[in-house]
C-alpha positions as CSV (number, residue, x, y, z in Angstrom):
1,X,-16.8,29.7,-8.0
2,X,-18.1,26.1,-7.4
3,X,-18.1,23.6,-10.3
4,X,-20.9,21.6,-8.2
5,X,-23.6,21.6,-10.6
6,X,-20.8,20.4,-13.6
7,X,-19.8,17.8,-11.2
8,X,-20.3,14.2,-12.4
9,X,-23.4,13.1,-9.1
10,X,-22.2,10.8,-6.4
11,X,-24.8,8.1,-6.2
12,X,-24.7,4.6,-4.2
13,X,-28.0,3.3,-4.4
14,X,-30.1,0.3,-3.6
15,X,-33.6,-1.1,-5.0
16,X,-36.4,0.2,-3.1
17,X,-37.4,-3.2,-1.6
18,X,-33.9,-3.4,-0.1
19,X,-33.8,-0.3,1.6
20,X,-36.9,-0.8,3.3
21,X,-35.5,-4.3,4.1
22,X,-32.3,-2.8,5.5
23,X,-34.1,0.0,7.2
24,X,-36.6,-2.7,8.9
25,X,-33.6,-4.8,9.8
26,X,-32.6,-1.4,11.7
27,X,-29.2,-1.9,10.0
28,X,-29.6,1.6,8.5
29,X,-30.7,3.8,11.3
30,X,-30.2,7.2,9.3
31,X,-27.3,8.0,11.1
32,X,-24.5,10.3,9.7
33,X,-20.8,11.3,10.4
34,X,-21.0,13.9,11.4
35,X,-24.2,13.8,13.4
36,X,-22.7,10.5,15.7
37,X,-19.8,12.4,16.2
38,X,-21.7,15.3,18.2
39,X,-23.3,13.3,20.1
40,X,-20.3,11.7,21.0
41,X,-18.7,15.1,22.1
42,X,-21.6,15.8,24.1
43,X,-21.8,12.2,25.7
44,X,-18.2,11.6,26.5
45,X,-16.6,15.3,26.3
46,X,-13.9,14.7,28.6
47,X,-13.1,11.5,27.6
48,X,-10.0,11.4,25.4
49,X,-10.9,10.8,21.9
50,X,-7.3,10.4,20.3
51,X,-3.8,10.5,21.3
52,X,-0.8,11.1,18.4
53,X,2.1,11.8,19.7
54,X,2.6,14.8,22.5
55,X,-1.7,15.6,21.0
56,X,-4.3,14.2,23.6
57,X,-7.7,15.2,22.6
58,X,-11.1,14.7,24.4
59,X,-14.2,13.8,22.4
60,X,-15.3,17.5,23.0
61,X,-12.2,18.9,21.5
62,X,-12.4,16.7,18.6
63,X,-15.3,18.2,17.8
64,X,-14.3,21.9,17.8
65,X,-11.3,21.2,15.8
66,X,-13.6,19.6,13.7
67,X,-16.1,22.6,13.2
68,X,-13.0,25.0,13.0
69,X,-11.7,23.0,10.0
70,X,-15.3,22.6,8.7
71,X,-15.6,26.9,8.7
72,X,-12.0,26.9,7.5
73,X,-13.2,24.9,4.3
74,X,-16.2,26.3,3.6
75,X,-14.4,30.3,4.1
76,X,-12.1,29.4,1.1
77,X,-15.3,28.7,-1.4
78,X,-15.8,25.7,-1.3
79,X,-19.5,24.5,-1.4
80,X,-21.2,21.4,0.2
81,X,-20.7,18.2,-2.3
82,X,-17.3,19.1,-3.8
83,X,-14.8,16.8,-3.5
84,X,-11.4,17.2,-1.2
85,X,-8.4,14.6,-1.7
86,X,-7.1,14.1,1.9
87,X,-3.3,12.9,2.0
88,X,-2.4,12.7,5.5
89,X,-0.5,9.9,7.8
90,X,-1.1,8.6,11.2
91,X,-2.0,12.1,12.9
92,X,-4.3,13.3,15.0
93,X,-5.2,15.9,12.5
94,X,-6.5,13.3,10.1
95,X,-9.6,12.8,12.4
96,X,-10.3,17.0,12.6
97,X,-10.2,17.0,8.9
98,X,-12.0,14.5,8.2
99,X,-15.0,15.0,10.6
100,X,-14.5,18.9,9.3
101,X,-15.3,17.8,5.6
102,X,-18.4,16.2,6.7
103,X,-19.7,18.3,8.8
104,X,-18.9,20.9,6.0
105,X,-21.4,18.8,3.5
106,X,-18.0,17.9,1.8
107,X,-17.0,14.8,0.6
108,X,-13.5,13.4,1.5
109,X,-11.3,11.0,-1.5
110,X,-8.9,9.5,0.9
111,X,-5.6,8.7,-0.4
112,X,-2.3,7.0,1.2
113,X,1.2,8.4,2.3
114,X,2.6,6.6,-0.3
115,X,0.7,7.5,-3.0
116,X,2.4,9.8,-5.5
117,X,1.6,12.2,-8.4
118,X,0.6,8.9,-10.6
119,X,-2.5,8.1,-8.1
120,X,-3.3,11.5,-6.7
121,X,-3.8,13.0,-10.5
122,X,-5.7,9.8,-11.3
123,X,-7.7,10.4,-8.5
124,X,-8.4,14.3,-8.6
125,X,-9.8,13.6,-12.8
126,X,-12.2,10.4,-11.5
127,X,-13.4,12.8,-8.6
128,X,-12.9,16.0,-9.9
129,X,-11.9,17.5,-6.7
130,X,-11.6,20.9,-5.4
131,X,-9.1,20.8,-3.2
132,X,-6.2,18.7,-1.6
133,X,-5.3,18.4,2.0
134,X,-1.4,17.0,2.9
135,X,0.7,16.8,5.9
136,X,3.7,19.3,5.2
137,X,6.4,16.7,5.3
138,X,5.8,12.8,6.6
139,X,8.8,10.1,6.7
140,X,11.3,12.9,5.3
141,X,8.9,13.2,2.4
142,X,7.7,16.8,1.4
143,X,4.5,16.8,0.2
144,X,4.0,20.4,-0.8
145,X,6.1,20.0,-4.3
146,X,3.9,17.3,-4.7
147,X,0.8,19.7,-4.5
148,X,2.3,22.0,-6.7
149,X,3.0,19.1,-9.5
150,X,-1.2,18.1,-8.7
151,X,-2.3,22.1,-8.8
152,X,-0.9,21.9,-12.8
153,X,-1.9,18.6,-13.6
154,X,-5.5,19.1,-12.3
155,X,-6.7,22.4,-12.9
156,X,-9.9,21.9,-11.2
157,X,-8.2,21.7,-8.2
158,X,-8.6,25.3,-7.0
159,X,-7.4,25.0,-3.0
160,X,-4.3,23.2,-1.4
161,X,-4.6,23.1,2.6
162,X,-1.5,21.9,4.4
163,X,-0.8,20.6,8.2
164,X,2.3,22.0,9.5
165,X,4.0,24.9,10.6
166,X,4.9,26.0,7.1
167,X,2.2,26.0,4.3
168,X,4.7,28.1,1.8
169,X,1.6,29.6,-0.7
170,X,-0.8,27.3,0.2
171,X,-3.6,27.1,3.3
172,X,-2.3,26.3,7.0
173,X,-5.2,24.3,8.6
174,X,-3.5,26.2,11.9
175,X,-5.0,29.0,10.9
176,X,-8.6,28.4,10.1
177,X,-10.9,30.1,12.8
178,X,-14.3,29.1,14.0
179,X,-17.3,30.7,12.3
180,X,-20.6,28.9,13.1
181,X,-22.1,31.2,11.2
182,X,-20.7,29.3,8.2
183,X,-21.5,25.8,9.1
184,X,-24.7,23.6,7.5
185,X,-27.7,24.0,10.0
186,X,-28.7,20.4,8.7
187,X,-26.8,16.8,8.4
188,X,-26.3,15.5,5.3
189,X,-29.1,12.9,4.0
190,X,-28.0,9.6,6.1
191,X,-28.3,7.7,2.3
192,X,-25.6,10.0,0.8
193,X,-22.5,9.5,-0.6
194,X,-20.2,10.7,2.3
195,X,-16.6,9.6,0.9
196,X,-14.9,8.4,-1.2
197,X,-12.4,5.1,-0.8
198,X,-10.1,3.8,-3.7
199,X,-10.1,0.0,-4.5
200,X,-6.9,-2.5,-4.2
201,X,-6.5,-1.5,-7.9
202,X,-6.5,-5.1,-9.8
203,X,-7.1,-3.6,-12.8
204,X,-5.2,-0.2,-13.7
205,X,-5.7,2.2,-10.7
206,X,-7.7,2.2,-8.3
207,X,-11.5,2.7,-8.4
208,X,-13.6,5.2,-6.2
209,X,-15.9,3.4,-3.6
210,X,-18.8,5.9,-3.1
211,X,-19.9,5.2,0.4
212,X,-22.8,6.5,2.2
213,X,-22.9,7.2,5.4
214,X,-25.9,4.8,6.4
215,X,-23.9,2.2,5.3
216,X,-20.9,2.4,6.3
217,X,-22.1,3.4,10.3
218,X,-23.5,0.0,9.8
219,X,-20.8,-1.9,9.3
220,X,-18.5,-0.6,11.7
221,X,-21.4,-0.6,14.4
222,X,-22.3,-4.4,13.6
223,X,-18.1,-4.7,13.6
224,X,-17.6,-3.4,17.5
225,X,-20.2,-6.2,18.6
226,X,-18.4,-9.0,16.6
227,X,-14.8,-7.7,18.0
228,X,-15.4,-6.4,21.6
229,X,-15.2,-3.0,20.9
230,X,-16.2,-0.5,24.2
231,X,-15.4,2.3,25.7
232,X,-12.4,1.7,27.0
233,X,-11.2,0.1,24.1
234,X,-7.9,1.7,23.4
235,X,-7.2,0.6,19.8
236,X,-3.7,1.4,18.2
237,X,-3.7,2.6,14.2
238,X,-0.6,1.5,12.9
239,X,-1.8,1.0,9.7
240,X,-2.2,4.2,6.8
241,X,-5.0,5.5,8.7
242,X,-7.0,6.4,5.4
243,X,-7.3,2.5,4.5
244,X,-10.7,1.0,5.1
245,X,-9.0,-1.5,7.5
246,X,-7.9,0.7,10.4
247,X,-10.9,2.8,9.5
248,X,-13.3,0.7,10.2
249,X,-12.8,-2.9,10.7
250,X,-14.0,-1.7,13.4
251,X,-11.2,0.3,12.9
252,X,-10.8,3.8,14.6
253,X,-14.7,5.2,13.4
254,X,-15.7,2.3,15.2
255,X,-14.3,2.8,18.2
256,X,-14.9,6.4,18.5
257,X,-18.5,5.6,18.0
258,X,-18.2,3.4,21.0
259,X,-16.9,6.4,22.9
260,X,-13.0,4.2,23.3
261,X,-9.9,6.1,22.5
262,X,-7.9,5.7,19.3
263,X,-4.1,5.5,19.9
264,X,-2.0,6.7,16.5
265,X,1.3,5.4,15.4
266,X,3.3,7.2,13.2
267,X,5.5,4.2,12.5
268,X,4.9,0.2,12.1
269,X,8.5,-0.4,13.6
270,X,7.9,-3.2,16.7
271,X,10.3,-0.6,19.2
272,X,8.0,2.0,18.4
273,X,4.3,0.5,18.2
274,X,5.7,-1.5,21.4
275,X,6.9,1.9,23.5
276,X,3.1,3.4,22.5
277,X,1.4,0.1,23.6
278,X,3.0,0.0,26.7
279,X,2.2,3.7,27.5
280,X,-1.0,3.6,26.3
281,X,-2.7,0.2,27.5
282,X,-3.2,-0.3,23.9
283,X,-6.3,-3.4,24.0
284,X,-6.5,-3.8,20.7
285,X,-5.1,-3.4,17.0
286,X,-4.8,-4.2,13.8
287,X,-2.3,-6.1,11.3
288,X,-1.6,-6.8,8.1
289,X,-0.3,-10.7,8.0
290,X,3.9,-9.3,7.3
291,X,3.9,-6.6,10.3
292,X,2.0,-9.6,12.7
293,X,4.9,-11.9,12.5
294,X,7.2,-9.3,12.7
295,X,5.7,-8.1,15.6
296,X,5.3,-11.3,17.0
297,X,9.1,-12.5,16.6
298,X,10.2,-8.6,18.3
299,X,7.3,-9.4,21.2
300,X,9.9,-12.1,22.1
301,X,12.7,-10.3,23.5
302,X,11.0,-7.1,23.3
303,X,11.4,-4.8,27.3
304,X,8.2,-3.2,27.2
305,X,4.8,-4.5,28.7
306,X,2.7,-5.9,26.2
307,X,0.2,-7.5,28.8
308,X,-2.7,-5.0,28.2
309,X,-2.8,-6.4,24.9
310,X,-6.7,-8.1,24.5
311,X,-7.5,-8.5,21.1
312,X,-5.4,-8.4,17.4
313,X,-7.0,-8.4,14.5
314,X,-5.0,-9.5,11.4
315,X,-6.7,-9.1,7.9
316,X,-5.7,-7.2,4.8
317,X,-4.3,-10.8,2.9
318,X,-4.5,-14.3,3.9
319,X,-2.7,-15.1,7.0
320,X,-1.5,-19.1,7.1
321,X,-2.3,-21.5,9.6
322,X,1.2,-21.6,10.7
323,X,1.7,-17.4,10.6
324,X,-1.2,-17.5,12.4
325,X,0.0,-19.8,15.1
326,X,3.4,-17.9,15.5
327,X,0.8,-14.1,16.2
328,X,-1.1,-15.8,18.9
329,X,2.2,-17.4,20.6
330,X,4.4,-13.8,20.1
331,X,1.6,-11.3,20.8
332,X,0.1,-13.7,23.7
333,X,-3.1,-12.4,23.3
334,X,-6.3,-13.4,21.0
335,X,-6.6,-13.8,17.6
336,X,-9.5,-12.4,15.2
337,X,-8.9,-12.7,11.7
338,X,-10.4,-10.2,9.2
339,X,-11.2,-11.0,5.4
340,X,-13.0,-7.6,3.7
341,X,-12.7,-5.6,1.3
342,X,-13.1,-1.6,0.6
343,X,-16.4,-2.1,-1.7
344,X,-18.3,-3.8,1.8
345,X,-18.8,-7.4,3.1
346,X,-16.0,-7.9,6.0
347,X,-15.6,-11.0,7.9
348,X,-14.7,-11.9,11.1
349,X,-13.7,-15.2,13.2
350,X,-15.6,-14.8,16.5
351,X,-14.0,-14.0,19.7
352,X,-15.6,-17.2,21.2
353,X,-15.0,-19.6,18.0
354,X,-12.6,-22.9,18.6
355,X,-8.7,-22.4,17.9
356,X,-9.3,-24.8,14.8
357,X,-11.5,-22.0,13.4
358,X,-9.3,-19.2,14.1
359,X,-6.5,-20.7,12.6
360,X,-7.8,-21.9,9.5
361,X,-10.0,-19.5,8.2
362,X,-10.8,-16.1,7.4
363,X,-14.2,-15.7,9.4
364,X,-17.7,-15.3,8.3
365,X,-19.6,-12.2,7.3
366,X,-21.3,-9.8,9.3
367,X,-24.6,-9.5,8.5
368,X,-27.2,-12.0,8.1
369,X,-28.4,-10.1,5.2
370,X,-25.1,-10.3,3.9
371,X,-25.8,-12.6,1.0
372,X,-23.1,-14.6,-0.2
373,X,-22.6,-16.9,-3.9
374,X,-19.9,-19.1,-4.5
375,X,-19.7,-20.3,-8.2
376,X,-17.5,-22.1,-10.8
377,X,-16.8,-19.9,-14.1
378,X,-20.3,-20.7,-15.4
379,X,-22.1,-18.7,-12.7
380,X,-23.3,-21.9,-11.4
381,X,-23.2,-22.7,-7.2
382,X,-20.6,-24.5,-6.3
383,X,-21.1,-27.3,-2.7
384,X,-19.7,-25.7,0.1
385,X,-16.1,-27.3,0.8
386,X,-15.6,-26.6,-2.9
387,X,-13.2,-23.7,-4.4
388,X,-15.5,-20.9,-6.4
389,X,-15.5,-17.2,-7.0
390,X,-16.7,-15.0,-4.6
391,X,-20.0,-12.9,-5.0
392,X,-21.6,-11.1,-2.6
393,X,-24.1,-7.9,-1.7
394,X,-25.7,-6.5,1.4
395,X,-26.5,-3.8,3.7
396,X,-22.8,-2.3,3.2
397,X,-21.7,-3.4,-0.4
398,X,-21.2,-1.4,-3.0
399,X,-23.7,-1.3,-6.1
400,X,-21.7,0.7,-8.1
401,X,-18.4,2.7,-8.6
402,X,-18.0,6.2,-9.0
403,X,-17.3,7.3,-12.7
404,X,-16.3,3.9,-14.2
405,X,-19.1,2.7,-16.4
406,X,-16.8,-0.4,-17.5
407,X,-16.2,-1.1,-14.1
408,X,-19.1,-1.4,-12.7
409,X,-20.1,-3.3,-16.1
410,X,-17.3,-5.9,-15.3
411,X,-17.9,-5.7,-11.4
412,X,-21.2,-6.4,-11.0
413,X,-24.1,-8.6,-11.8
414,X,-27.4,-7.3,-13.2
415,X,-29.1,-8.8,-10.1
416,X,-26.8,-6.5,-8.1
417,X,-24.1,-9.1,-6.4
418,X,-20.5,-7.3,-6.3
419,X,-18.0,-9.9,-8.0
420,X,-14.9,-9.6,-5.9
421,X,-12.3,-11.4,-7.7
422,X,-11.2,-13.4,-4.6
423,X,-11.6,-17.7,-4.8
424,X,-12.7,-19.0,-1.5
425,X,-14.0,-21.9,-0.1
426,X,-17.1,-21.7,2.5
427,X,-17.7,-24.1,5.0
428,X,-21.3,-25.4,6.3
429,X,-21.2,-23.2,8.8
430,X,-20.4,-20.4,6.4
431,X,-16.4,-19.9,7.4
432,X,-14.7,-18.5,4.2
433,X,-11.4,-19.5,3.4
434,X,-9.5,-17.7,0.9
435,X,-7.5,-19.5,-1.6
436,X,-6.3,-16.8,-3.6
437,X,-7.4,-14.1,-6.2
438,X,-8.8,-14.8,-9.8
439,X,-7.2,-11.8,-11.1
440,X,-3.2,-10.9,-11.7
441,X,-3.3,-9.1,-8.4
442,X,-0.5,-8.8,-6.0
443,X,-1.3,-8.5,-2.4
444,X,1.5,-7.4,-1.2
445,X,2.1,-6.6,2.4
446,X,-1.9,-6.2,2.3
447,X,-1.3,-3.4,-0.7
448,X,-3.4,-4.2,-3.7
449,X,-1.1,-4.4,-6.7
450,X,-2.1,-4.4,-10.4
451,X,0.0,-6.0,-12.7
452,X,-1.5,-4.3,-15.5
453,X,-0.4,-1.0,-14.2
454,X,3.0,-1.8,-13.4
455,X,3.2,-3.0,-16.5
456,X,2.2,0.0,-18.7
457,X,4.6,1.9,-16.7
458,X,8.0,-0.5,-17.8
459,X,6.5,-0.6,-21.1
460,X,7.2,2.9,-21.3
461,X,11.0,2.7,-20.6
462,X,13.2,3.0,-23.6
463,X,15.2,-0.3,-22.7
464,X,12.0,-2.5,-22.1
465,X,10.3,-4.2,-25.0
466,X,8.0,-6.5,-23.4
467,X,6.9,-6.7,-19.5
468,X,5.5,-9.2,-17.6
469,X,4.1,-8.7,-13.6
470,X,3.8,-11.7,-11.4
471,X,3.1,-12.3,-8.1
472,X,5.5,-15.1,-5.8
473,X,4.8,-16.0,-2.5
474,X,6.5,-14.4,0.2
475,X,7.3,-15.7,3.9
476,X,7.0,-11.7,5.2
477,X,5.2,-9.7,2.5
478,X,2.5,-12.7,1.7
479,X,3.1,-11.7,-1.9
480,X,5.9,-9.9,-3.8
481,X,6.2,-8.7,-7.1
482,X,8.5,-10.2,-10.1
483,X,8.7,-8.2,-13.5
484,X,9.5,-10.5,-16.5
485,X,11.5,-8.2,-19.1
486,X,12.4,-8.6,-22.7
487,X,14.9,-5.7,-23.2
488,X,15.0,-3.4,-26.2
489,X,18.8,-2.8,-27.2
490,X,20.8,-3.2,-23.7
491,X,19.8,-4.2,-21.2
492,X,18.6,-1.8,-18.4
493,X,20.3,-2.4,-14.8
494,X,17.5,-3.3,-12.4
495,X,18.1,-0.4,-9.5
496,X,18.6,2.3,-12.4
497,X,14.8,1.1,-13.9
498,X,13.6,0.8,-10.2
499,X,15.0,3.9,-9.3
500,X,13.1,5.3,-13.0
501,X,9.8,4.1,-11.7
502,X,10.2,5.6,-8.5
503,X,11.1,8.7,-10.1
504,X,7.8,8.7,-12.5
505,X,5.8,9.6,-9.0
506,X,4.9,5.3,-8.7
507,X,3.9,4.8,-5.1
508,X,7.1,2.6,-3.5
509,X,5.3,-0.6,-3.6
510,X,4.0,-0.9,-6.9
511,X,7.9,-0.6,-7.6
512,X,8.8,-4.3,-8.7
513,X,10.3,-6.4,-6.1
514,X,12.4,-8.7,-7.8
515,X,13.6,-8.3,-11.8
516,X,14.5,-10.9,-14.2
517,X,15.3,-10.6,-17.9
518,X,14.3,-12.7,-20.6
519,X,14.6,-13.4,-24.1
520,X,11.3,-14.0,-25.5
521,X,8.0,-14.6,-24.5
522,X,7.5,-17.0,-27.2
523,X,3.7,-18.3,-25.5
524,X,3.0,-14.7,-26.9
525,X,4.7,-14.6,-30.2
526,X,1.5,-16.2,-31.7
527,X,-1.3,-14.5,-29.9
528,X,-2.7,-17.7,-28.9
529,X,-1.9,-17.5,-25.3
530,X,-3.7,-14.6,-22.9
531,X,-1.7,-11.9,-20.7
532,X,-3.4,-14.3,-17.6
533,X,-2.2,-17.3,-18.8
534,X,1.0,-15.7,-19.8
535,X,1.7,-14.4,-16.2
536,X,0.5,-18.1,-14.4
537,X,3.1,-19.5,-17.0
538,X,5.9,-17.2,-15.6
539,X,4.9,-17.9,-12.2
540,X,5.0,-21.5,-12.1
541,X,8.8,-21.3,-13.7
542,X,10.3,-19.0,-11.7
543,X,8.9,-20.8,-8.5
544,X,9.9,-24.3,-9.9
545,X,13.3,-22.5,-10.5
546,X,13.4,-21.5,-6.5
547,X,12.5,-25.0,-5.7
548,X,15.3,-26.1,-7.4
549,X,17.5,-23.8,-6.2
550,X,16.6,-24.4,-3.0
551,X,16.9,-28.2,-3.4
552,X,20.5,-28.2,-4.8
553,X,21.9,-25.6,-1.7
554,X,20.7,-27.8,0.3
555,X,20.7,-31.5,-0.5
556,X,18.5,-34.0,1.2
557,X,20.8,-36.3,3.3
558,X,21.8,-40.0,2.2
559,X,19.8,-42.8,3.4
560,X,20.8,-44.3,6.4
């Protein structure tokens, strides 16, 4: 039986005066998912959609996978608005799921690979979902013991579906079977919530982005005029596919709604992406700032033809004047940095902007409704060429998260402006660059860390009194993480309270990077100084402490 009408509504809404702003702009065309998609299959039926692996699929056959999973879904009870966790890697599958949930009226909560039983059961309570879709094994990693550990811990969650040749108790998605019969004569309404996204996480876990599907159409629409993106676009997804980079930055719904093929990846190793680009004629892709420079130093020596490379895109965290130097001169092909974020505004350096531009910052927004405040810690403008806090809202931000109320309190102004933690400086010309994040948030590899919630977890270790999460910048990960500890008793051996973390279901890279025990955090002691100030105090000693290092292994040479 469904639980819809207990179910907690999904709403992302607007003022009046802004829809009809947005509407007359013709940014919100009251398009939907899964109606773009058939006209897609009917357009360009024989074109080839996606390639993963030995799976080539046309636009056409997209679609009927699509509609069979849609059926599938519906034929186990589920009704139109539940929710469906969706847990799958780089595989063509993920795209029949996915278009099946929405053409199914249901509404997908994307989660990563690496995510474990800490994020998935946080995610099934905020959503209260139905149901779970995984990939049968990924990386050597079984997910269905991980179902079963979800099924107990979430007992609204009434249906597991796996993809693979052995499904054990659960569903097999191979064996769903078409039934139009079973399948919504209507779209869903274009201003509906049709997913869900999770935040970085900067505080706790993650949030759920409610996104509708007139919004978000827009912005990867707007995105494939800013980045190039036609049909034959063949654009490689390296990335998690469920993150909202490589989703649609313009991502791979952007390029299927240009008609272009998406080419999938099942790893980020250079010998691997490299073989696939070479095969494929891969024009286009998308980085985080670590994996560019590591693919730039293997493009070097690397045997396989990289030439039909056009266009990479390199967002997720800050990429350095210098890193971004060494992309364009490995990869030999042109740069577009990305600065977004999951909640909406994304922006872009042009493909036609001077190398200066490209280099130095982090591109401009979309939209020219995207409206954009900079301001010092009074809420006051700051001039541009000044550091500030970002604020933002438009056609494809967020006004709200799902089931947060102190969230969305902290999150966002009464006049409706999304506060997104990040401190950038704009430019006259409206070029953001970012200078870091006013929050303790780790970006690490482009992975949103909270420091907060790696924290709670040590606290709960027998040996750890006191915890403290830092971030320290990192030549290849941007940002890693450092746990401060104060033990309790002995002290615990850093890969046996690694290994502990891991083993409380912590996704791998929340996992700390780096340990180092302490005696006291005597700025504490008092209650005078703040867990911020506490963790910019830590910071600042353990990278004057490098420094130092550094300096005495290698000496400056005598004066001539």
């Amino acid at each position: 039986m469904s639980t819809t009408d207990t179910l907690i509504p999904l709403q992302q809404t607007w003022p009046a005066a802004f829809v009809q702003r947005y509407r007359d702009a013709g940014y919100w065309r009251g398009e939907t998912f899964p109606g773009f998609m058939r006209e897609r299959a009917t357009q360009f039926a024989e074109r080839t959609a996606i390639v993963g692996g030995d799976e080539r699929w046309s636009y056409a056959e997209l679609w009927q996978r699509a509609e069979t999973a849609a059926a599938g879904f519906l034929a186990l009870g589920l009704q139109p608005g539940d929710r469906v966790i969706v847990q799958l890697g780089n595989i063509a599958s993920f795209y029949s799921v996915v278009f099946g949930l929405f053409r199914a009226g249901l509404v997908p909560v994307y989660a990563l690979p690496a995510h474990r039983i800490v994020e998935l059961s946080h995610f099934a309570a905020k959503s209260q979902a139905a149901a779970y879709v995984a990939a049968q094994d990924l990386d050597g990693f079984d997910y269905r013991p991980l179902a079963r550990e979800l099924q107990a811990q979430a007992p609204d969650l009434r249906h597991v579906v796996i993809v693979g040749d052995d499904a054990a108790e659960f569903h097999a998605l191979n064996r769903f079977t078409p039934d139009a019969a079973r399948l919504p004569a209507q779209d869903p309404d274009p201003q509906s919530v049709a997913f869900l996204q999770i935040s970085g996480g900067s505080t706790g876990l993650s949030k759920l982005i409610p996104r509708t599907h007139d919004d978000y159409i827009y912005s990867f629409r707007a995105s494939n005029e800013l980045c190039g993106i036609r049909a034959d676009t063949r654009y490689l997804i390296a990335l998690p596919a469920a993150h909202n980079f490589p989703m649609s930055s313009p991502g791979a719904m952007g390029v299927l709604y240009a008609g272009g093929t998406v080419v999938l990846s099942r790893s980020t190793s250079p010998d691997t992406a490299f073989a696939t680009i070479a095969r494929e004629g891969v024009t286009d892709l998308g980085l985080v700032p670590p994996l560019a420079l590591l693919w730039a130093q293997a493009a070097e020596k690397t045997p396989h033809d990289l030439s039909s490379l056009r266009v990479v895109q390199v967002g997720g965290a800050k990429l350095t004047t210098e890193a971004a130097r060494r992309v364009v001169a490995g990869l030999k092909c042109r740069l577009q940095q990305v600065f977004g974020m999951a909640e909406g505004l994304v922006n872009y350096t042009r493909l036609d902007d001077d190398e200066a531009t490209v280099l130095n910052t982090q591109g401009r927004p979309i939209s020219p409704d995207d409206e954009v405040l900079v301001v010092d810690d009074q809420g006051q403008p700051v001039p541009d060429g000044q550091p500030g806090y970002l604020l933002t809202r438009g056609p494809y931000t967020i006004r709200r998260y799902h089931n947060d109320d102190s969230a969305n309190a902290r999150s966002f102004t009464d006049d409706g402006y999304y506060r997104t933690g990040d401190i950038v400086v704009r430019s006259a010309g409206g070029y953001l660059t970012v200078q870091g994040r006013a929050n303790d948030h780790i970006n690490r590899a482009g992975e949103k860390i909270s420091a907060e919630e790696v924290e709670d977890h040590l606290l709960a270790h027998p040996q750890v009194f006191d915890a403290a999460v830092v971030s320290i910048p990192d030549t290849f990960l941007g940002e890693r993480s450092c746990a401060f500890i104060i033990p309790r008793g002995e002290k615990p051996r850093s890969p046996a309270l690694k290994a502990w973390m891991r083993e409380r279901g912590l996704a791998a890279f929340k996992v700390p990077d780096q340990i180092v025990f302490v005696t006291a955090f005597d700025t504490t002691a008092v209650g005078k100084t703040s867990r911020k100030e506490l963790r910019a105090r830590l910071r600042a000693e353990l990278l004057q402490a490098e420094q130092e290092a550094a300096a005495a292994a290698h000496p400056a040479s005598p004066a001539a």
